[in-house]
C-alpha positions as CSV (number, residue, x, y, z in Angstrom):
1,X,0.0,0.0,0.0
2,X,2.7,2.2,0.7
3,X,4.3,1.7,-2.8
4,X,1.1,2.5,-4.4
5,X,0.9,5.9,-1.8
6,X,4.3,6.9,-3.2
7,X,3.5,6.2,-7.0
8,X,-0.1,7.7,-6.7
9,X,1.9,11.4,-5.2
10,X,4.7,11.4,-7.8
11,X,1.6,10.9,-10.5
12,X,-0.4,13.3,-9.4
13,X,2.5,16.0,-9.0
14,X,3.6,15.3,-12.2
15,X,-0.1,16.4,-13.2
16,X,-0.2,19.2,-11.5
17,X,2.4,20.1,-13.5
18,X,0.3,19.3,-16.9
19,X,-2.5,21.0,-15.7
20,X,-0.8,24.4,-15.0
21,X,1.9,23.6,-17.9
22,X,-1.8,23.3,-20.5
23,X,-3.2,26.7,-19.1
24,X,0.4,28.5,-19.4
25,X,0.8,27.7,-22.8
26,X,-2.9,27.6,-24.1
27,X,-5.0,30.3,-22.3
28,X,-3.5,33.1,-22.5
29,X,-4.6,35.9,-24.3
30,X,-2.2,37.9,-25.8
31,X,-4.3,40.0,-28.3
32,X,-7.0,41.4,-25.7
33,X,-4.8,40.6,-22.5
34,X,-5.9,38.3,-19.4
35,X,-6.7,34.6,-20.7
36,X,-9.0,33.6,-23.5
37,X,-12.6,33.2,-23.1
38,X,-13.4,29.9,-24.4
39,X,-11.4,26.8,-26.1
40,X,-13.5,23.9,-27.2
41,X,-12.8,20.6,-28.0
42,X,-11.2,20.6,-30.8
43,X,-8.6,22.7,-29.3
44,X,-9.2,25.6,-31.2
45,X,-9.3,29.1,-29.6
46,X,-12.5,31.0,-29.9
47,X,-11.9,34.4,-30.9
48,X,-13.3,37.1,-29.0
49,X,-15.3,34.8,-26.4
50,X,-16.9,36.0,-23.4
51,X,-14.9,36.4,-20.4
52,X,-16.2,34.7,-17.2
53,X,-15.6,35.8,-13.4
54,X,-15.5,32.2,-12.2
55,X,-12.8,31.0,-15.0
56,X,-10.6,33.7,-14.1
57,X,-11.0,33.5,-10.2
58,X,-10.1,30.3,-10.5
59,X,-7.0,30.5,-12.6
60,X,-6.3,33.1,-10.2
61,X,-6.5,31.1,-7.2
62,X,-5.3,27.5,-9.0
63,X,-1.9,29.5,-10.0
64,X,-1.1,30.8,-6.5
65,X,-2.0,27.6,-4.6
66,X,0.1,25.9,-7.7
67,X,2.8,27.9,-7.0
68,X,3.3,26.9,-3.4
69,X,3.9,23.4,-4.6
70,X,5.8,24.1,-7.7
71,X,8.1,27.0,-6.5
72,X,7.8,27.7,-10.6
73,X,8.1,31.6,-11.3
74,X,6.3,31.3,-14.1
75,X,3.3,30.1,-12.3
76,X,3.3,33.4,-10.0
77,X,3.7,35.6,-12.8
78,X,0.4,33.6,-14.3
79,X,-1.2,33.8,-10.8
80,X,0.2,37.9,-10.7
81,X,-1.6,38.4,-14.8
82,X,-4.7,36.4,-13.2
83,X,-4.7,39.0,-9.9
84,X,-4.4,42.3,-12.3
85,X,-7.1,40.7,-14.7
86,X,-9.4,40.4,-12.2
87,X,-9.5,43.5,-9.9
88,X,-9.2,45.7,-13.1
89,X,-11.7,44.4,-15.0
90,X,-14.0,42.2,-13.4
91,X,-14.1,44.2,-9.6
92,X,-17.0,46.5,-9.9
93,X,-15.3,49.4,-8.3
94,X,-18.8,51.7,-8.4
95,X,-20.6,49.0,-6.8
96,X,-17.6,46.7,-5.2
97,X,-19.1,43.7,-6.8
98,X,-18.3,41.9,-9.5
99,X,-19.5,41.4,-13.1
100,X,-20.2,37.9,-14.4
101,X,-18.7,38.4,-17.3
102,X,-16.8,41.0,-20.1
103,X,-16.6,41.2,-23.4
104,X,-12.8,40.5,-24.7
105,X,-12.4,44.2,-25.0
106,X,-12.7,44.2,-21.3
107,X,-16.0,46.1,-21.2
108,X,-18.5,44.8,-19.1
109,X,-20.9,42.1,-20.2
110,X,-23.1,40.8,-17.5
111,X,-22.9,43.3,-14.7
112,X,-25.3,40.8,-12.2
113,X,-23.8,40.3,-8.8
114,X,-23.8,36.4,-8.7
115,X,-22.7,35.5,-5.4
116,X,-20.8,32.4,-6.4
117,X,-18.5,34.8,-8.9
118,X,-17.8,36.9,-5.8
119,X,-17.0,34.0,-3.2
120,X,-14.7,32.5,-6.0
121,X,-12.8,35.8,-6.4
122,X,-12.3,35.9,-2.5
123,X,-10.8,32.1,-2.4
124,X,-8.8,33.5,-5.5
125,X,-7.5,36.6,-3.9
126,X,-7.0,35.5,-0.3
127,X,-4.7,32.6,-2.2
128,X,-3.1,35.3,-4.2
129,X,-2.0,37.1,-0.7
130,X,-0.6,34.2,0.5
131,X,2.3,34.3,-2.5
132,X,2.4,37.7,-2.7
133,X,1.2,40.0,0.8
134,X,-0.2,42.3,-2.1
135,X,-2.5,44.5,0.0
136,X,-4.7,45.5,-3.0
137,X,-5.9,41.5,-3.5
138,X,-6.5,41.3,0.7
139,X,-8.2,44.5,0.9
140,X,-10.8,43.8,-2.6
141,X,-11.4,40.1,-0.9
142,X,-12.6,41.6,2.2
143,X,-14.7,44.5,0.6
144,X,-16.4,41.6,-1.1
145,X,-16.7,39.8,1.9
146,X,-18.4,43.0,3.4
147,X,-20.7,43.3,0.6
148,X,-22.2,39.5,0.7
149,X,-22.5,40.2,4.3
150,X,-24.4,43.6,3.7
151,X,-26.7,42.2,0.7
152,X,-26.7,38.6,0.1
153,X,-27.4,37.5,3.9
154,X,-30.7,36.3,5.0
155,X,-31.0,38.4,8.2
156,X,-34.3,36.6,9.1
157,X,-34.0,33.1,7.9
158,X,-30.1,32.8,7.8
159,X,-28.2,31.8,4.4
160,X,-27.4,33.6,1.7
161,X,-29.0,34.8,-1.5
162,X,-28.0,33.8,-5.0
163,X,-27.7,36.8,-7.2
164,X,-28.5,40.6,-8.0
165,X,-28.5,43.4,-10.5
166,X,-25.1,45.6,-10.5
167,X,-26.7,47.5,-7.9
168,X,-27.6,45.3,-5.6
169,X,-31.4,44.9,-6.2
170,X,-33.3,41.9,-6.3
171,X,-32.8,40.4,-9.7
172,X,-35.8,37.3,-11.7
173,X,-33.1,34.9,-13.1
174,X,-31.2,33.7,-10.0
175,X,-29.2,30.7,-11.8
176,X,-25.7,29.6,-12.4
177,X,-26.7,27.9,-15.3
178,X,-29.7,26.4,-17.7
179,X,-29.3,23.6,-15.4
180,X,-30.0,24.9,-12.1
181,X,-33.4,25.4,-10.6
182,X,-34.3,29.1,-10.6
183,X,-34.5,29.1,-6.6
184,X,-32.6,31.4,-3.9
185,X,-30.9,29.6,-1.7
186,X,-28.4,27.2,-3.2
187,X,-26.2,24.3,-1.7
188,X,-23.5,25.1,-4.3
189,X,-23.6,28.5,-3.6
190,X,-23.8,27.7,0.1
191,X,-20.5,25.5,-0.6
192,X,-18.2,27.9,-2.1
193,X,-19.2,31.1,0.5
194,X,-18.1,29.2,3.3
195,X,-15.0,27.5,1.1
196,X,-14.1,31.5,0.1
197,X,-14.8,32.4,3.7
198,X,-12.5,30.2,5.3
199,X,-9.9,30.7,2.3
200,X,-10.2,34.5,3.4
201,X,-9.4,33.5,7.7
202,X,-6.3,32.0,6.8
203,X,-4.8,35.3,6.0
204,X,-7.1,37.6,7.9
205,X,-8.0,36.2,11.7
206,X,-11.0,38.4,11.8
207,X,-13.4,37.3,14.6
208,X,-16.8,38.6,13.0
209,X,-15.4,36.7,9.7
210,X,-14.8,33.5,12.1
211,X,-18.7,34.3,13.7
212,X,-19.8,34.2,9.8
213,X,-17.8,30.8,9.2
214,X,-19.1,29.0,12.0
215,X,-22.8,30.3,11.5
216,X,-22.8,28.9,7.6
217,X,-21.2,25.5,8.5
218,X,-24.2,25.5,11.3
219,X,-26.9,26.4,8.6
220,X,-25.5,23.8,5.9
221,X,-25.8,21.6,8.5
222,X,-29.3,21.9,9.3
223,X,-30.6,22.5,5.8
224,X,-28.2,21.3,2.9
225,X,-27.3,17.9,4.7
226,X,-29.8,15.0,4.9
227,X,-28.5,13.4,7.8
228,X,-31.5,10.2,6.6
229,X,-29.5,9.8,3.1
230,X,-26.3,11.2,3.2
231,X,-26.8,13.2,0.1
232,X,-27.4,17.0,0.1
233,X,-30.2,18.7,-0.7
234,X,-29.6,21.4,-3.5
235,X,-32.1,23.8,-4.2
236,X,-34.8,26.0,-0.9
237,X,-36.6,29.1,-1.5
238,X,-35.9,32.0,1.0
239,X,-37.6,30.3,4.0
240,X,-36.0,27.1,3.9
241,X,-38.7,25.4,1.8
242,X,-37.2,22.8,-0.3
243,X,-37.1,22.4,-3.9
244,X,-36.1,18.1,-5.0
245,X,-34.1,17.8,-7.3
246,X,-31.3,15.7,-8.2
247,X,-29.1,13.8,-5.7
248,X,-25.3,15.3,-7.6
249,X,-22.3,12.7,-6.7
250,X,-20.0,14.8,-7.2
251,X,-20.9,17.5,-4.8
252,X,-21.6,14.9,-2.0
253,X,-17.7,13.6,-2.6
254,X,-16.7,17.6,-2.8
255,X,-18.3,18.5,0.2
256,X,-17.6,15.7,2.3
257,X,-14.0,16.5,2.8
258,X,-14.5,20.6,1.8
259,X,-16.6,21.3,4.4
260,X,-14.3,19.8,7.3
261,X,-11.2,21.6,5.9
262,X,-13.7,24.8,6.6
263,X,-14.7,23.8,10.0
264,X,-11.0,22.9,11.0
265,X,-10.1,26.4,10.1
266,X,-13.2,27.6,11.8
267,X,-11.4,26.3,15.1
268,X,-15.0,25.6,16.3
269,X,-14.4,21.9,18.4
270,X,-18.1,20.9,17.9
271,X,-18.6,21.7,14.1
272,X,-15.0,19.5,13.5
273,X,-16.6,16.7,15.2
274,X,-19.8,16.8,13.3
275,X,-18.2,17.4,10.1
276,X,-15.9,14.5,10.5
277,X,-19.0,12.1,11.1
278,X,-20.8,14.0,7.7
279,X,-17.4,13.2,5.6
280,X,-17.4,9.2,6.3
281,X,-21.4,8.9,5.9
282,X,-21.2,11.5,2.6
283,X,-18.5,9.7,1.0
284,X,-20.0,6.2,1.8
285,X,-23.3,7.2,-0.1
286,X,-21.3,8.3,-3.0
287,X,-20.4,4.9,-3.4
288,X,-24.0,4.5,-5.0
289,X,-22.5,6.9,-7.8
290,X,-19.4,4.6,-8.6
291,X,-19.1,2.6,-11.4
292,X,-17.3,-0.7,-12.2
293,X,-14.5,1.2,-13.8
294,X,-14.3,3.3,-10.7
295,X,-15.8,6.3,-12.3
296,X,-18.3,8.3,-10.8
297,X,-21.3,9.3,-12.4
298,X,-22.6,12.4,-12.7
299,X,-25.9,12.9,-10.8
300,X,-29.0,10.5,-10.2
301,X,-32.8,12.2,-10.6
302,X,-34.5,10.2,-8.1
303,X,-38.2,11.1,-8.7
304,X,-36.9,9.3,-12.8
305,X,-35.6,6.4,-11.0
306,X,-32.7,7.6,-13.6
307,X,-28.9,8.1,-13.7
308,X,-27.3,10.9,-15.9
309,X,-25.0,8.2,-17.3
310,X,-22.3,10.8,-17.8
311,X,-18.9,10.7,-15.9
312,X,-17.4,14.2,-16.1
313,X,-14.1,15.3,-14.9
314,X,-14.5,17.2,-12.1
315,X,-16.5,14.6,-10.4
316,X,-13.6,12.3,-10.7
317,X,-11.4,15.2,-9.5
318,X,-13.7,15.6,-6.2
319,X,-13.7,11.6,-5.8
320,X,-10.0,11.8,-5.2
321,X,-10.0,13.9,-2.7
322,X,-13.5,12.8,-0.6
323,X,-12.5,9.2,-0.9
324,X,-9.0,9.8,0.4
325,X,-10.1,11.9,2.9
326,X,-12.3,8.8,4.1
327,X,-9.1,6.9,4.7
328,X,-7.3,9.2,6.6
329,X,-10.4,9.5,8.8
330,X,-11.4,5.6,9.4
331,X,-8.4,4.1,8.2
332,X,-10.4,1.7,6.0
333,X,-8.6,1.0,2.9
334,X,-11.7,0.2,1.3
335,X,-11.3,4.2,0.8
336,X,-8.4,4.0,-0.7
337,X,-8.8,1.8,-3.3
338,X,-11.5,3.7,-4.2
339,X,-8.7,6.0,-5.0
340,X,-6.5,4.0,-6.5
341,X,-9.4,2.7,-9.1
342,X,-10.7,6.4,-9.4
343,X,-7.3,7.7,-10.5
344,X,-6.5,4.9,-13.1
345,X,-10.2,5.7,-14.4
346,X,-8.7,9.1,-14.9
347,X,-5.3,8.2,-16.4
348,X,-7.4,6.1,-19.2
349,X,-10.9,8.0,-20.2
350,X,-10.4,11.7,-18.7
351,X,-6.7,12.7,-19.3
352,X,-5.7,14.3,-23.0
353,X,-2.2,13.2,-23.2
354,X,-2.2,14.1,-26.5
355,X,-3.1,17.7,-25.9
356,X,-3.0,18.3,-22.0
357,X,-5.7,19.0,-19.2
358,X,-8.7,16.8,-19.2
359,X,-11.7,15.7,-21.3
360,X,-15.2,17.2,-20.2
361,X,-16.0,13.5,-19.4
362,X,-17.4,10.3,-21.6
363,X,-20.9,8.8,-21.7
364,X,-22.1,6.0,-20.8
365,X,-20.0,3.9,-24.0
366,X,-17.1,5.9,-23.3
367,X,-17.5,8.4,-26.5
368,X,-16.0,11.7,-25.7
369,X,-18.4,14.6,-24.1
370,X,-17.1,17.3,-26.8
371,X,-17.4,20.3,-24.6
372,X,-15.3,23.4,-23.6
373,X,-11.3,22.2,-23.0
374,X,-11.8,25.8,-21.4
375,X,-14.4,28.0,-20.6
376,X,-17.4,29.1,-18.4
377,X,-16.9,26.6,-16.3
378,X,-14.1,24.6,-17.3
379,X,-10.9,25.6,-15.5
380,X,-8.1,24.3,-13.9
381,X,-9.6,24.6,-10.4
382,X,-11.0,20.8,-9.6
383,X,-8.0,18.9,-10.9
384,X,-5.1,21.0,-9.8
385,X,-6.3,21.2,-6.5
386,X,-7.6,17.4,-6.1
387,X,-3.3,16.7,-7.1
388,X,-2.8,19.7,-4.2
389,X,-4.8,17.7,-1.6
390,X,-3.3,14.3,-2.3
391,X,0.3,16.3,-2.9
392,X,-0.1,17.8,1.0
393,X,-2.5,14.8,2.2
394,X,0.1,11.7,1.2
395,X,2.8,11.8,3.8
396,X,5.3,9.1,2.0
């Protein structure tokens, strides 16, 4: 087992390397400046794309945690291009928001406050501080902590609330995405606050911030976990009135082991406890979501009786990490081969090692999803950080 440890680390740092090596060399955008908007498939740049918040507060925060690992220069000056993108162009400085996306002239595009965008620049700015004590990135992190605080929170009902117009009014479409239910409270939004939150209490031990921490861990606790099931619940309205929808694998596997990282840095004695008991029970339901090739499907619509046979990459990414963290918790090695069969899933069906990074995913015959190589929401964030975890987590 300890052979395997050893050869799993050295794989997955030499990934690491991959990953950051494919966005160095492919993403960024020398004719408008930043990174490009959008490369599909194929591998072909698409000119003049749309500029998400997420992609780049991701390749902001993938970079600097990179960095700490790979000591590379070039990744810091990549994490330092992501930092200047970000709080010139996509930090709102009228409103101190943040725009969901500009055009590739760097004019805004969507100007809606989406709360995820702005927790995903704080977790992206806080990591940026850690490599570089740049004031500027601490200080816009905690102005957008201050403004989630000020807007977002559910004074009456506790949570948070998805989205707003540039200035801060209520806004009809609350949603990520086409995919998501069109409701105001959010698990996944729920997920990344506290994840951004916590991120942000590393570099600045601010009590009220630590009060805020402790107080989301409590209310995903009581609402987004079903202690019967295991799974999470996804989607309330503003009272706490739920919405069904699907049970999603790969956000039970995510947030088993995210959201006891976030309650260890919380410091709060009870949440750690509870969290570690969520983590094993979390990440033994997502076994329902594994295949015989040890991948893990997508997400299963239980009122269909019906799985999305689709295995897509950062489910596998997020798999890694819950599993693993399963093992180091129970010390059943049932866990870890999980991990072991998870990551050789990986090597064959989801890495390019043609091109670099990682397929989309496959279907159910194991043709190729042909989406975005980059985009929206496909960035180096899931897979460079599930190699971080098992880089830091694997003491060999």
């Amino acid at each position: 087992m300890l052979v395997q440890l050893k050869q799993l680390k050295t794989e997955v740092s030499a990934e690491l390397e991959n990953i950051l090596d494919y966005w160095s060399k492919n993403s960024i955008d020398i004719q408008n400046d930043g990174f490009v908007g959008q490369i599909d498939h194929n591998e072909n740049v698409i000119e003049n794309a749309e500029k998400g918040a997420v992609l780049n507060a991701r390749i902001l925060w993938s970079f600097s945690s990179g960095y700490q690992v790979t000591k590379n220069e070039a990744h810091k000056k990549i994490a330092q291009r992501a930092f200047e993108y970000v709080s010139n162009h996509f930090y709102d400085t009228e409103s101190g928001g943040l725009f969901w996306s500009i055009h590739a002239d760097k004019t805004p595009k969507d100007t809606k406050n989406q709360i995820y965008a702005l927790a995903f620049a704080i977790y992206g700015l806080s990591e940026y501080y850690v490599i570089s004590k740049e004031d500027k990135a601490l200080e816009i992190a905690i102005i957008l902590y201050k403004e989630i605080q000020k807007h977002s929170y559910d004074r009456v009902n506790k949570g948070y609330l998805e989205a707003f117009t540039r200035d801060w009014q209520p806004i009809e479409d609350l949603r990520l995405s086409d995919k998501d239910a069109n409701e105001k409270k959010t698990m996944n939004t729920h997920l990344h606050i506290v994840e951004a939150y916590a991120n942000l209490f590393k570099v600045w031990k601010d009590k009220t911030l630590q009060s805020d921490i402790i107080e989301l861990l409590q209310t995903i606790e009581k609402h987004f976990i079903n202690t019967e099931t295991g799974h999470l619940r996804l989607f309330f309205d503003e009272n706490w009135i739920e919405k069904p929808d699907m049970i999603s694998y790969g956000h039970d596997i995510e947030a088993a082991w995210l959201l006891l990282q976030c309650a260890e840095i919380s410091e709060d004695q009870t949440l750690i406890a509870n969290y570690k008991k969520h983590a094993v029970q979390m990440a033994e339901v997502t076994k329902e979501g594994l295949d015989s090739d040890g991948g893990l499907w997508y997400e299963f619509d239980a009122e269909k009786n019906e799985l999305v046979a689709e295995k897509h990459w950062w489910v596998q990414a997020e798999a890694l990490i819950g599993f693993y963290n399963a093992y180091q918790l129970t010390g059943d090695e049932n866990y870890l081969d999980i991990v072991f069969k998870n990551w050789d899933f990986i090597k064959t069906h989801i890495l390019d090692t043609q091109n670099g990074e990682w397929f989309w995913g496959i279907y159910r015959d194991y043709s190729l999803i042909e989406k975005d190589k980059a985009g929206f929401w496909k960035c180096p964030y899931h897979n460079s950080r599930a190699c971080l975890e098992l880089i830091h987590r694997i003491k060999t």
